[in-house]
C-alpha positions as CSV (number, residue, x, y, z in Angstrom):
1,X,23.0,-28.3,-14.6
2,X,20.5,-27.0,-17.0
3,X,19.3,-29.5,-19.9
4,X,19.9,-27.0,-23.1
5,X,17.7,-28.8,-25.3
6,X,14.7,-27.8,-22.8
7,X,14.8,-24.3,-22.4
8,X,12.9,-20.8,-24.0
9,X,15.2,-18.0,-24.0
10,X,13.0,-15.1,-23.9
11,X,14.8,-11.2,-24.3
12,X,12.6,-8.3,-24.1
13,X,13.5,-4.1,-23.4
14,X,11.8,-2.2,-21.4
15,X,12.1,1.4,-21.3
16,X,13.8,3.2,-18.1
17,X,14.2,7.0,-17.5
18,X,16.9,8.7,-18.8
19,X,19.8,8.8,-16.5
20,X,22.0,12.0,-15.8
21,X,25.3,10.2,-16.2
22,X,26.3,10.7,-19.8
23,X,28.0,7.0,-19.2
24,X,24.8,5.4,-17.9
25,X,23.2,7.3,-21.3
26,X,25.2,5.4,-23.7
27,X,24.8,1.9,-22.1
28,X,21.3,2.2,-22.0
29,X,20.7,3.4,-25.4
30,X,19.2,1.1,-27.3
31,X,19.6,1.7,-31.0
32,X,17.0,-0.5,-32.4
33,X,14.3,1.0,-30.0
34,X,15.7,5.0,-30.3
35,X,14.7,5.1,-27.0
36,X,16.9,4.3,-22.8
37,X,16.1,0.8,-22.5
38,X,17.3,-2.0,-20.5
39,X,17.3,-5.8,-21.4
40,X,15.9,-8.3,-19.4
41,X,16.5,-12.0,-20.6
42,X,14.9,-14.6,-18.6
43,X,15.6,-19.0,-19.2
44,X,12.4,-20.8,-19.3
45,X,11.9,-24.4,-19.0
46,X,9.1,-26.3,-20.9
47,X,7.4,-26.8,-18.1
48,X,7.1,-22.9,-17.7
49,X,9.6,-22.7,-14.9
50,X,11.9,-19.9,-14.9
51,X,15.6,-20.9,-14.6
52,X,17.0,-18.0,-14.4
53,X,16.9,-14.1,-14.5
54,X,19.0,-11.6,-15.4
55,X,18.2,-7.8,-15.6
């Protein structure tokens, strides 16, 4: 189990090609960056370990 007191979330967006699927469009949007993104949010530990990734 993860000890919640002891861990960096860090979120960035990285941009991706824009996909054909008008679907796939509107889920990668991203708003705030007016550009096709994706999210990647990655759990750190303090000792600079990473927990856990998720694209």
């Amino acid at each position: 189990m993860l000890d919640l007191e002891r861990v960096i979330i860090d979120v960035t967006e990285r941009p991706v090609q824009r996909a054909k699927d008008n679907d796939q469009q509107r889920e990668d949007y991203s708003g705030q960056k007016k550009r096709h993104t994706r999210s990647h949010l990655a759990l750190v530990g303090v000792d600079r370990t990473i927990l856990k990734k998720i694209p």
